[in-house]
N, CA, C and O of each residue as an XYZ file, in Angstrom:
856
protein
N     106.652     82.590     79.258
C     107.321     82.217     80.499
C     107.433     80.702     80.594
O     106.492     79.985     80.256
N     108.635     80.192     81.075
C     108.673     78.471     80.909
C     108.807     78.375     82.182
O     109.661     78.904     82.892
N     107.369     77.226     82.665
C     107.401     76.653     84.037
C     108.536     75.858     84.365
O     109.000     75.081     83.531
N     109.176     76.018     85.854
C     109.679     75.007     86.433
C     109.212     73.391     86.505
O     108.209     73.175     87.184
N     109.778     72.385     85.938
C     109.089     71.249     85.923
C     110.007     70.307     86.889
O     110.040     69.077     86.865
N     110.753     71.186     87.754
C     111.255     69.652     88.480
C     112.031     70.752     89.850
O     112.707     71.781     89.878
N     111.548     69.968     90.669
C     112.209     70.358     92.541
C     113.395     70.166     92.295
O     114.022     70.592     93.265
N     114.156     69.716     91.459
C     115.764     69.581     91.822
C     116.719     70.973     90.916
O     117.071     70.894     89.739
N     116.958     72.075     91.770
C     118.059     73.032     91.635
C     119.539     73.147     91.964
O     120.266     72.261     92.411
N     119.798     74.192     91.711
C     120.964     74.880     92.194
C     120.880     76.059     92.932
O     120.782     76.966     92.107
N     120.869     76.462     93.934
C     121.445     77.822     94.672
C     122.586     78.306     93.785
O     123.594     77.618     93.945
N     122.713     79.215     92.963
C     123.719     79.781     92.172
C     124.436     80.956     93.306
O     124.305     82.164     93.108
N     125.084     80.484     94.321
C     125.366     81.938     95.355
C     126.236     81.316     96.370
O     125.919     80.245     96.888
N     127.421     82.002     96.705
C     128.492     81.385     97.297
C     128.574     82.343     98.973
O     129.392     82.342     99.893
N     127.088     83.180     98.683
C     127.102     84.151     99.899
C     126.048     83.797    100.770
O     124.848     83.910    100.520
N     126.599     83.330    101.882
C     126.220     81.907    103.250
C     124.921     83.100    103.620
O     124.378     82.950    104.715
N     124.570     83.930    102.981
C     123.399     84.965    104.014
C     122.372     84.571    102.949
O     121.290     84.097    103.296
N     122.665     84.746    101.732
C     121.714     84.538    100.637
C     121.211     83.234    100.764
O     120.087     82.937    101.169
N     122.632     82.011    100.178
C     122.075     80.782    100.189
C     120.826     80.506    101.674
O     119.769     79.970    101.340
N     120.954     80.793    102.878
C     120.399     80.616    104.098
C     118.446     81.666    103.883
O     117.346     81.508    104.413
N     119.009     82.646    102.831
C     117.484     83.369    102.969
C     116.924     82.226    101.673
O     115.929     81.508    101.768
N     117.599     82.282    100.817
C     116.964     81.190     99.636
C     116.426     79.883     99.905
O     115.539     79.365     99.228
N     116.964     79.374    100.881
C     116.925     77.796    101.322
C     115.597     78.210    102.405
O     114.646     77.501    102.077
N     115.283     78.963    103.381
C     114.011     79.483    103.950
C     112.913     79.430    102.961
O     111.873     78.850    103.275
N     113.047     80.003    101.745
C     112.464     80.487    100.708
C     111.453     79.510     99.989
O     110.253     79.539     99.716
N     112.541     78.596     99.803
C     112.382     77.512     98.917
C     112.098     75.922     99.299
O     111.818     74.954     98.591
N     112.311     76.091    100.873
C     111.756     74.869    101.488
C     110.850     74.315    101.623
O     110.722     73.093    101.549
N     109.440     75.692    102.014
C     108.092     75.088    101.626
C     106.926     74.257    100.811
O     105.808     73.804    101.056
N     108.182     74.346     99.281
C     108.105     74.407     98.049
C     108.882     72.690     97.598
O     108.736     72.210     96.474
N     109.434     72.199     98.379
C     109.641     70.518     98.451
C     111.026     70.599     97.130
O     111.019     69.869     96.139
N     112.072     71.595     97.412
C     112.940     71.605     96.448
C     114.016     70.606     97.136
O     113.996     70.561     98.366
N     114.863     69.876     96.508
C     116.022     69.633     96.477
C     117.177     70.280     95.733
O     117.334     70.306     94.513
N     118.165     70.934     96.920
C     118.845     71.957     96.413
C     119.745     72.286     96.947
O     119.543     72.698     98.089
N     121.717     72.288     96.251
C     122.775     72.478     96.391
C     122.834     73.525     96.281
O     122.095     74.017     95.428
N     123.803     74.512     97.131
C     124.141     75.429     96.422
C     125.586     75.632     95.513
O     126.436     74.756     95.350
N     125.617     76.639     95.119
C     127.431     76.503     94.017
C     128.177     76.793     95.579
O     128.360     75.642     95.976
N     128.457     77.295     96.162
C     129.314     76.898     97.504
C     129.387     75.729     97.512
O     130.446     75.271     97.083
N     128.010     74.453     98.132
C     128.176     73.451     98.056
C     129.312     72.757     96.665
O     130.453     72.303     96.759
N     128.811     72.852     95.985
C     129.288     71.777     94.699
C     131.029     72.230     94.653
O     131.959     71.493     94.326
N     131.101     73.748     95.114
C     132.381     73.732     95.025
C     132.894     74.501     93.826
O     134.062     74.825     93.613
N     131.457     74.822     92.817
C     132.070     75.643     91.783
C     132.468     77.040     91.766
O     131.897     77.945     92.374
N     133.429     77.139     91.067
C     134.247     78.379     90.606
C     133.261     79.920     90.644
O     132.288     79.910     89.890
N     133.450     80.986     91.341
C     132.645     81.379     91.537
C     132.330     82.647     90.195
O     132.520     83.737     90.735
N     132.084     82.781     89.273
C     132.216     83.788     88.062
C     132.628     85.087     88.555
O     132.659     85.479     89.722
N     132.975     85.765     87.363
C     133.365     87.202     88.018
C     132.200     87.975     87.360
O     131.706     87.835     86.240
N     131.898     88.823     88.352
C     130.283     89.751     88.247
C     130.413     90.924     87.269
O     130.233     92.065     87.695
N     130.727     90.701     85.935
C     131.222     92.017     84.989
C     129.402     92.835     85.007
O     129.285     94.055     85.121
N     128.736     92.328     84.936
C     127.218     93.045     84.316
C     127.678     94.367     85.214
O     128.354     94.465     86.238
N     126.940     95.436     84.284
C     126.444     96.700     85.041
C     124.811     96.830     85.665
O     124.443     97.852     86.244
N     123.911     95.644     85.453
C     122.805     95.970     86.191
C     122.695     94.567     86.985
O     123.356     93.560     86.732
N     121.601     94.732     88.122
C     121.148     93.572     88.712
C     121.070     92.167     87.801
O     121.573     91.089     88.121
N     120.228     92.489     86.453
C     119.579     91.565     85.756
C     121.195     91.132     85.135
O     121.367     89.920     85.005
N     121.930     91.699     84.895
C     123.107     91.021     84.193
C     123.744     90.031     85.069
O     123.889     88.836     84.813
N     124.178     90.769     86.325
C     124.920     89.675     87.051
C     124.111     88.396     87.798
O     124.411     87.261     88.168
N     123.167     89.067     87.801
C     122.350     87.567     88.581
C     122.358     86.374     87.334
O     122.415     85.178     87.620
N     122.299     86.817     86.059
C     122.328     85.636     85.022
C     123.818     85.529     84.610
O     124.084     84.886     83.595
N     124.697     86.048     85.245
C     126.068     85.481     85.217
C     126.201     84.187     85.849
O     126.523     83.051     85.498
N     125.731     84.939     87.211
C     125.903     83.323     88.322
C     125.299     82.257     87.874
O     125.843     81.161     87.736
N     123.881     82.579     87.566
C     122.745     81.441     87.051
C     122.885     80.680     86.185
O     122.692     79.471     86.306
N     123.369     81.440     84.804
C     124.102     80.798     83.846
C     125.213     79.740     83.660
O     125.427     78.892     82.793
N     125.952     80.175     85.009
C     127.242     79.270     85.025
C     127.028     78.293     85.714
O     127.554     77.248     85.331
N     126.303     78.262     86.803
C     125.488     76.962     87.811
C     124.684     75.937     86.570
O     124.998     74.906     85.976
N     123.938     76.516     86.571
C     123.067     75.692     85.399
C     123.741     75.024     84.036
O     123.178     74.145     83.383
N     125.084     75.603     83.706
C     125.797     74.522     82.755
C     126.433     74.099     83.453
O     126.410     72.909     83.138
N     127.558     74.272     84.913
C     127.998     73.292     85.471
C     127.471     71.966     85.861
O     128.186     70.967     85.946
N     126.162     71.986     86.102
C     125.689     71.426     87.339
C     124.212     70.522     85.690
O     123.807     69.365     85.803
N     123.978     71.029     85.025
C     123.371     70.321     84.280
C     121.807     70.683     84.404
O     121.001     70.625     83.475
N     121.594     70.980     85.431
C     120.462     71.448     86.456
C     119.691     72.919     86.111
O     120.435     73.666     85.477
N     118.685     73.348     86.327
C     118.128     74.405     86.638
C     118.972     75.036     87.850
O     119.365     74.412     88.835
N     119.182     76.477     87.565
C     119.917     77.293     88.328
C     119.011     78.739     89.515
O     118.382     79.636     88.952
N     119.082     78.715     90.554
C     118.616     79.960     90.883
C     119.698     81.154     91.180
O     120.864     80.935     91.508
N     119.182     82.317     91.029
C     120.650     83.087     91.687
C     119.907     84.337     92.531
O     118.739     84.611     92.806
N     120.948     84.821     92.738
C     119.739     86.601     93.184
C     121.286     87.218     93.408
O     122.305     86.774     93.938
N     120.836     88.818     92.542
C     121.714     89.647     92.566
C     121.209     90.772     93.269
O     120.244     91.365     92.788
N     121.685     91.132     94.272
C     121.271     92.446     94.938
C     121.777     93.697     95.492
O     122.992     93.878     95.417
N     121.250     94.342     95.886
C     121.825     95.535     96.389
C     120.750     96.593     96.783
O     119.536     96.625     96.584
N     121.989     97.828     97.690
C     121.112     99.079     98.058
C     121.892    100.348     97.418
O     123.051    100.684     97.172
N     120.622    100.838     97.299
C     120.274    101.962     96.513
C     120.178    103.088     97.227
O     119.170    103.098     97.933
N     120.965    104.205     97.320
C     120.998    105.346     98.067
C     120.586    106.940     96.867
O     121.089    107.324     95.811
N     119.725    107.340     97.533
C     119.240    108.367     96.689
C     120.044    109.593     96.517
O     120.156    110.178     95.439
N     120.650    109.991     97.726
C     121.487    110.509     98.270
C     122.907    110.455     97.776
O     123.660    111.427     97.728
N     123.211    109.182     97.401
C     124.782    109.018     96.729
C     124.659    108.751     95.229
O     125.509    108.229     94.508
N     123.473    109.192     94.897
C     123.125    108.851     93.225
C     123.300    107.181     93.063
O     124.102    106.622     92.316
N     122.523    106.667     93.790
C     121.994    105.340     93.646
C     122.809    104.329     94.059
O     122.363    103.190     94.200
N     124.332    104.698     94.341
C     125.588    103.730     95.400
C     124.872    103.361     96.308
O     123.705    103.700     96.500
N     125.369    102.806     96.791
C     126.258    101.637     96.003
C     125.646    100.550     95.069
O     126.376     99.643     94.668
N     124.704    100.590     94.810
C     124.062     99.977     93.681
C     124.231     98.319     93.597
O     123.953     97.480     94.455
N     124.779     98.146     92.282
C     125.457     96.492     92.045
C     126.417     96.648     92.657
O     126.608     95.579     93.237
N     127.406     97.536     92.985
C     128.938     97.453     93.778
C     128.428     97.491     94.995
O     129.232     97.996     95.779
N     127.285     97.123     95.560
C     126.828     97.011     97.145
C     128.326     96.461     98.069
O     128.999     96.964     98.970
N     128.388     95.121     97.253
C     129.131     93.901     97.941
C     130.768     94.313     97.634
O     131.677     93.806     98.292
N     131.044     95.447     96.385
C     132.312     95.866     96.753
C     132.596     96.952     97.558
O     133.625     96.927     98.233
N     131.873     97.872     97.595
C     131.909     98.419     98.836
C     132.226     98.221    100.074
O     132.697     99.219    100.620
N     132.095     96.841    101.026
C     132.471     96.277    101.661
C     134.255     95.319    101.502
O     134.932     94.913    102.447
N     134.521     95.227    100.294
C     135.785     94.880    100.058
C     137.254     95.481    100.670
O     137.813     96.521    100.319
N     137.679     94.561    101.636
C     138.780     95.180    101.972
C     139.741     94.841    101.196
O     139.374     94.051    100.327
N     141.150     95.206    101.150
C     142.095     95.195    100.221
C     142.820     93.576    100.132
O     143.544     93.124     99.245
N     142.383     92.994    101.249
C     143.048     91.413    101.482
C     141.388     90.636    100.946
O     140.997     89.522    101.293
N     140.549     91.749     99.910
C     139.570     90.869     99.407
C     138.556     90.035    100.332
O     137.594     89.428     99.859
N     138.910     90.073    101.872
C     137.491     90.174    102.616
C     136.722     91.267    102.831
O     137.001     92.465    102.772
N     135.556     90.607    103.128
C     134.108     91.814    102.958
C     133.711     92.102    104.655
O     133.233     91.311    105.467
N     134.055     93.354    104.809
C     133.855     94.153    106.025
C     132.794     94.956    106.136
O     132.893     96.134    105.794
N     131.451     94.370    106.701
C     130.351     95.059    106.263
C     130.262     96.646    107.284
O     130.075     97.817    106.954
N     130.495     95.983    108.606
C     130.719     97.162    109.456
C     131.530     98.240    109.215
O     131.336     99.310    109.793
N     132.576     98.049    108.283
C     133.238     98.921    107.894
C     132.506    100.207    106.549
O     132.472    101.413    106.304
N     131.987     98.755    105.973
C     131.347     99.420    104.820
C     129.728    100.310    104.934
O     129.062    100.836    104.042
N     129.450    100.182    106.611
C     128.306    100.589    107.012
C     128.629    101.813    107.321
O     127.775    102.695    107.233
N     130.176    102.152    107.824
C     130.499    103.292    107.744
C     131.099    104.328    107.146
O     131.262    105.469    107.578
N     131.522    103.704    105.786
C     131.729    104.487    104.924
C     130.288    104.633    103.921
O     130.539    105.564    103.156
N     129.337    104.265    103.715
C     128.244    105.072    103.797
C     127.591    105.972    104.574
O     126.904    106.851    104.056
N     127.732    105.856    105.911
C     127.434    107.065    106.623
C     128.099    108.355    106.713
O     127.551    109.457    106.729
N     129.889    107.984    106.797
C     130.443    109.185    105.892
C     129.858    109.981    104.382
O     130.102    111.142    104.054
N     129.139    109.105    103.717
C     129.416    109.642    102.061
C     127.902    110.314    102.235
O     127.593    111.224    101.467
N     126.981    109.871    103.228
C     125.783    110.976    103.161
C     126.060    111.784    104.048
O     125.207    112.635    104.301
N     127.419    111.788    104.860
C     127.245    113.312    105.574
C     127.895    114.124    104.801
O     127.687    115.331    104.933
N     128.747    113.695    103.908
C     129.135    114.491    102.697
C     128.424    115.373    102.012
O     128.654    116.568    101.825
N     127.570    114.730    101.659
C     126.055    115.105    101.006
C     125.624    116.371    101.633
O     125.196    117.339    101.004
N     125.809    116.280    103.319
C     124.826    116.549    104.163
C     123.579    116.220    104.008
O     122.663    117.017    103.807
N     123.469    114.800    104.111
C     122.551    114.206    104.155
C     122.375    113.562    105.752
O     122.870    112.569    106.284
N     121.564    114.464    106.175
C     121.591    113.794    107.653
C     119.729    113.817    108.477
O     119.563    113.453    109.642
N     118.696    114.249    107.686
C     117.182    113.892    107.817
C     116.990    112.626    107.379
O     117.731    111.985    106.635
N     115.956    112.288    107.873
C     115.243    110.506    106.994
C     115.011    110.948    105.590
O     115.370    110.338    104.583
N     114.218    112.349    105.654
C     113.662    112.956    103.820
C     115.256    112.383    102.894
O     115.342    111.675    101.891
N     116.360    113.041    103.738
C     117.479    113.172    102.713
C     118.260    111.494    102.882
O     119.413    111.252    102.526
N     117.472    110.661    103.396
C     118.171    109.365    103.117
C     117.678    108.021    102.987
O     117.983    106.883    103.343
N     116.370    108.907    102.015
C     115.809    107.442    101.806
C     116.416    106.394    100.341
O     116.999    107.002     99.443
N     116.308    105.508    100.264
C     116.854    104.074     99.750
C     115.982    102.910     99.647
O     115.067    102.788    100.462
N     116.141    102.164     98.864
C     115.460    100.848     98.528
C     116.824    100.009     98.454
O     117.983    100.387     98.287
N     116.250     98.686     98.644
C     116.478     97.285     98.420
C     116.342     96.738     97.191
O     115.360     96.992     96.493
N     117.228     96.004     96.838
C     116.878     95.853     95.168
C     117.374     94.217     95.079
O     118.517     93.783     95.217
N     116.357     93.609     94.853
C     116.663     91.920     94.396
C     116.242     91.572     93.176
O     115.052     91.677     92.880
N     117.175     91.109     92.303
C     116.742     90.408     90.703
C     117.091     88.802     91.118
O     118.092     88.331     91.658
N     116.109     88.297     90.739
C     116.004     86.297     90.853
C     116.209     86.405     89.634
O     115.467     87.134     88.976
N     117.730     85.405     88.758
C     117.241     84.637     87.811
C     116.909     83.460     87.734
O     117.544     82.877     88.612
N     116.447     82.942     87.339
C     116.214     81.523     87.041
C     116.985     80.783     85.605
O     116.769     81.551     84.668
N     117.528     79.972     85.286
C     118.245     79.655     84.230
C     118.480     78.279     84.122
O     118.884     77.586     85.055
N     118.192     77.819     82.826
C     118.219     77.003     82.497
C     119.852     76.060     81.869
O     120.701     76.879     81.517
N     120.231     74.840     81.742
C     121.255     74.446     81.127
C     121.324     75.000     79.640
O     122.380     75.199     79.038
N     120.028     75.224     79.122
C     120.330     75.065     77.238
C     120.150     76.967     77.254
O     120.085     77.623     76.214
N     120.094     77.603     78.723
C     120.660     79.180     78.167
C     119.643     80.121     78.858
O     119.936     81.082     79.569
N     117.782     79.477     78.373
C     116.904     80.191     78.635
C     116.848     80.811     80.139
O     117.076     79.987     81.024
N     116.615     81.965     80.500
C     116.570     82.538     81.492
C     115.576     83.216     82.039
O     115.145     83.972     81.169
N     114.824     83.378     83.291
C     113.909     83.803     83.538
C     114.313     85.267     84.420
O     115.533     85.379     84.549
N     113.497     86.418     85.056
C     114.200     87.070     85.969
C     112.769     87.903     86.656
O     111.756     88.406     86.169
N     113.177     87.775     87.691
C     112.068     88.442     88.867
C     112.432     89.213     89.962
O     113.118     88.832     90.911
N     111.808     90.624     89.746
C     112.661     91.589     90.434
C     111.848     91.906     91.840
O     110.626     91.866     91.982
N     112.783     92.212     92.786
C     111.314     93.365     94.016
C     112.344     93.673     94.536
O     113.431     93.106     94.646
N     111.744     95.114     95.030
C     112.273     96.137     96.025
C     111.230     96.427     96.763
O     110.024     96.318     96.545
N     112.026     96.934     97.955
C     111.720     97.737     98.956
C     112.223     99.054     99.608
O     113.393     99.219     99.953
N     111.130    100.076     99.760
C     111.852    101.145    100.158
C     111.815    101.155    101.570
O     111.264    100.381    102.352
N     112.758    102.548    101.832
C     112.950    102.475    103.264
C     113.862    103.978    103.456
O     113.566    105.023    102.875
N     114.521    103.882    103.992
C     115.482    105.230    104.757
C     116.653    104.221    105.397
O     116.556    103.100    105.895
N     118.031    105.273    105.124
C     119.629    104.283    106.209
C     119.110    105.473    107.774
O     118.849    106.641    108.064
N     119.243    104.034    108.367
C     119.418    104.427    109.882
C     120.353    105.424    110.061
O     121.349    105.313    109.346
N     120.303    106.747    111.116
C     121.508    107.179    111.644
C     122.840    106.465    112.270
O     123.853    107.155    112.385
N     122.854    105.155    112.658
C     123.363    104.498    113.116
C     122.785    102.740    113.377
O     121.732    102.323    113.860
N     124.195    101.881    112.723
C     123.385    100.449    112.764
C     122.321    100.260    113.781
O     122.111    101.160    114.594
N     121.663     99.207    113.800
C     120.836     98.888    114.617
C     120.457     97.084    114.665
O     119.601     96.646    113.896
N     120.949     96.461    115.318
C     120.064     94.831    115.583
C     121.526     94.459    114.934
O     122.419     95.180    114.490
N     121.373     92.751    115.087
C     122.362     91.974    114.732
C     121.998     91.098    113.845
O     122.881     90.377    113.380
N     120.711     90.948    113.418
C     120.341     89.536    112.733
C     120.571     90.507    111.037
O     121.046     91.563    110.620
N     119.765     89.105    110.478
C     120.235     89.398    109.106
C     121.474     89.476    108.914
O     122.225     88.958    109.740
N     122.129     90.315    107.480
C     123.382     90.377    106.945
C     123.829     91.422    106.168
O     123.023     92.256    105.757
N     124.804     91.482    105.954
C     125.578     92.782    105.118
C     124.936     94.152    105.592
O     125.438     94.511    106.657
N     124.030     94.969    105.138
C     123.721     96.209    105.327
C     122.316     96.514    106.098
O     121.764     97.550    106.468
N     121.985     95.076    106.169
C     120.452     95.106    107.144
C     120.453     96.144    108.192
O     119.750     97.153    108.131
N     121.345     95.837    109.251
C     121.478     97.244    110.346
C     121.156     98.305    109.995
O     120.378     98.936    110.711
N     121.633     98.864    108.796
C     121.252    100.112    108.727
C     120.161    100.443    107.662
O     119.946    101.582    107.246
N     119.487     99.305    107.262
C     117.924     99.895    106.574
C     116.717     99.695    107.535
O     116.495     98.669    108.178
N     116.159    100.547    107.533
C     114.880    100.751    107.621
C     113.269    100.694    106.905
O     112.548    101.692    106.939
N     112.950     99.767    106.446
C     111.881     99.575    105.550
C     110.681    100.544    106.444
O     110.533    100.777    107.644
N     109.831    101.015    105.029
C     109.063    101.644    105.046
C     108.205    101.422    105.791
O     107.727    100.304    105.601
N     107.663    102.082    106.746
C     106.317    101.889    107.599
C     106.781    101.043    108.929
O     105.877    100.443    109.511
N     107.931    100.957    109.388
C     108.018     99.759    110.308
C     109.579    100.783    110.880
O     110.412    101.313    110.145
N     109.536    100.778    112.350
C     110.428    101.525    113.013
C     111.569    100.424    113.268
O     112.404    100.871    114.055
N     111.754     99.580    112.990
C     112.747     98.590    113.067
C     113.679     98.335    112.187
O     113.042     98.305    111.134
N     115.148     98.062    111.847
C     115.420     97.698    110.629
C     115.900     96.582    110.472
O     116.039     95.754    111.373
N     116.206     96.436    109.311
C     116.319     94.676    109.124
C     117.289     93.697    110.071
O     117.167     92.480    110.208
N     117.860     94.195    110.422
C     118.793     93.798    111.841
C     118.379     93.723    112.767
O     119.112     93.500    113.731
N     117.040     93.868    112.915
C     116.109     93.926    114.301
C     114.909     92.715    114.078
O     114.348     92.122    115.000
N     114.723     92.556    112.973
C     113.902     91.691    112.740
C     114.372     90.318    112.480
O     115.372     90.119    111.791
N     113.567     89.201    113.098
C     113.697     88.056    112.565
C     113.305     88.032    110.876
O     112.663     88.683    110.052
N     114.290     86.628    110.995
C     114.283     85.768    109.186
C     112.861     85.922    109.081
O     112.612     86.595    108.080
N     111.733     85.547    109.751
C     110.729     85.245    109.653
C     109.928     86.979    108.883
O     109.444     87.318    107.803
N     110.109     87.410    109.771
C     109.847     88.953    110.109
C     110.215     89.077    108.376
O     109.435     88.849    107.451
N     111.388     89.431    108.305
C     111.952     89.832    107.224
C     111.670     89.247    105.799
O     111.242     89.969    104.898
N     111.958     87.744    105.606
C     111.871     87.157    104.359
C     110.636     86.352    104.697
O     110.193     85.986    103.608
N     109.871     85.901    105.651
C     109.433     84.810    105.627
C     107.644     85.223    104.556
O     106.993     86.267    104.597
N     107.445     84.337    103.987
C     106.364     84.683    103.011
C     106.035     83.146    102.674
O     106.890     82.329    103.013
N     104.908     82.693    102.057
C     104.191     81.582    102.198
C     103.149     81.718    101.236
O     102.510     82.692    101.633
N     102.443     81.146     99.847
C     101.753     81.154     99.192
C     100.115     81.776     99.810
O      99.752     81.060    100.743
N      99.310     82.671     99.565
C      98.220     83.200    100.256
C      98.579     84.357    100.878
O      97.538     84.938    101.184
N      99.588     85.016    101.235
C     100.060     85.935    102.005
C     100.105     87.083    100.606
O     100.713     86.858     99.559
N      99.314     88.310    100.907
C      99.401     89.084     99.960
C     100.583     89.543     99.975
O     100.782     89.395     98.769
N     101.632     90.025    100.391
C     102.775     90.925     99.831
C     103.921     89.469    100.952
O     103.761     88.365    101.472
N     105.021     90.536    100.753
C     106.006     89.935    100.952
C     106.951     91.422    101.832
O     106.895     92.576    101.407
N     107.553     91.100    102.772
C     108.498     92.566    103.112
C     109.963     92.639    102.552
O     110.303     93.787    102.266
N     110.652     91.928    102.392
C     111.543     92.162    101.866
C     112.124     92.213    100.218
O     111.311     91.969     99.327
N     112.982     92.409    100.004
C     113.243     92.559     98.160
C     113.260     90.789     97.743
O     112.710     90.086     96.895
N     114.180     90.591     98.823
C     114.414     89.084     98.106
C     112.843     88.249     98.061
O     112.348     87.610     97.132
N     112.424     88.468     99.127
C     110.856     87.828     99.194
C     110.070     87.878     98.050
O     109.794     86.943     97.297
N     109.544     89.678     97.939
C     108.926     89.994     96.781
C     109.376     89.176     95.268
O     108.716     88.616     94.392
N     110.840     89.431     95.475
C     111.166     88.682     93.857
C     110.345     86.852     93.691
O     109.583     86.204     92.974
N     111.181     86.749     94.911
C     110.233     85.010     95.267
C     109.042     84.553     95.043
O     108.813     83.496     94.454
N     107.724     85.754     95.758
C     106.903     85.872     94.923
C     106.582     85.972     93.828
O     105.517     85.483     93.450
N     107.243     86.502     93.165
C     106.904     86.353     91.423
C     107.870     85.543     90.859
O     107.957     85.607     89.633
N     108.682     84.732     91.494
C     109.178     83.816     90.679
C     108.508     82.704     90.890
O     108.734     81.784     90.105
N     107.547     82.490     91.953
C     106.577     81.688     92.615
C     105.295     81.821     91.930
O     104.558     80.835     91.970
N     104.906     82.834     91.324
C     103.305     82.891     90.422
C     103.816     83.290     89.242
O     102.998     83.843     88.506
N     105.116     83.164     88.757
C     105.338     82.942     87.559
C     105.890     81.497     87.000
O     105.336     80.868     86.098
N     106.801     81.179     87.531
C     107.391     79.337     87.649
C     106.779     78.371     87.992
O     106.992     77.276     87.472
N     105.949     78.538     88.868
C     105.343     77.015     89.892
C     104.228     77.053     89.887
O     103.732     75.942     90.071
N     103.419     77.967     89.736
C     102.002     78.344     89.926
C     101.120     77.671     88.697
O     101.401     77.897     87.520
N     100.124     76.900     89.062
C      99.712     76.608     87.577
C      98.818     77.553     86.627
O      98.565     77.206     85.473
């Protein structure tokens, strides 16, 4: 594993919910850090078929633009119920045809596709959260740190905070879903804190006692 040797990154992520949970993430931690929104670069096109591919698409391409160490995070939810959809196509799922992303829309065409199922108990709709961190270097080398979280889709959204599909998850053990909870609530995690609640967190954590940690 090759340590991080320097606070100055890239946010490899042009999605204002991510860059905003990453920059929470990574503040404690005394980084200086653009994201590819910021700089303005070209945003790659996401060919991988798994988490770990596309997150080192983005990472990869930040980190030779930019000269810099790259972070990225590729994510998505996982429905047991729809044979693991929307998966990596989380974020096309939400794609409308003029190529903006309509999450409310896309909150309800998952609730259609498990009543399809007849999937309409918590048993028949549980789901995880799925975050891959890469880390990547200019000369190629790449690091990657995964976490999930399980949970169940709400019968119906719920809360406003957070982003994309938060409303309608429910993490395990906690009657609230991520739309109900504060940033704090949700991502916030801090060196000494045994676990982490969310996917993106967890990954953080181990990109945190694998990268920085001596």
């Amino acid at each position: 594993m090759r340590k991080l040797d320097t606070r100055t990154i890239v946010v490899a992520s042009h999605n204002a919910g991510k860059i905003a949970e990453i920059a929470d993430l990574i503040g404690p931690f005394g980084f200086s850090a653009k994201s590819a929104k910021d700089l303005a670069f070209v945003e790659p096109d996401e060919t991988g078929t798994t988490f770990e591919e596309n997150a080192a698409i983005k990472a990869l391409a930040s980190a030779k633009a930019s000269g810099l160490p790259a972070l990225s995070d590729d994510s998505g939810l996982v429905i047991d119920a729809l044979d693991g959809a929307p998966g990596v196509y989380t974020a096309n799922w939400a794609e409308r045809e003029d190529g903006t992303r309509d999450f409310p829309w896309a909150m309800e065409k998952v609730e259609k596709a498990l009543a399809e199922r007849g999937a309409t108990g918590p048993a028949q709709r549980t789901a995880r959260f799925v975050s891959v961190l890469c880390l990547a270097w200019p000369d190629g080398h790449t690091e990657f740190f995964r976490g999930e979280i399980e949970g169940v889709i709400a019968s119906a959204p719920r809360g406003t905070a957070g982003f994309g599909y938060d409303p309608i998850f429910q993490p395990e053990g906690h009657a609230r879903t991520f739309g109900e909870m504060t940033a704090d609530e949700k991502h916030g995690w801090k060196p000494g804190d045994p676990e982490a609640l969310s996917h993106r967190a967890r990954a953080f954590k181990r990109f945190v006692e694998t990268c920085l940690e001596a």
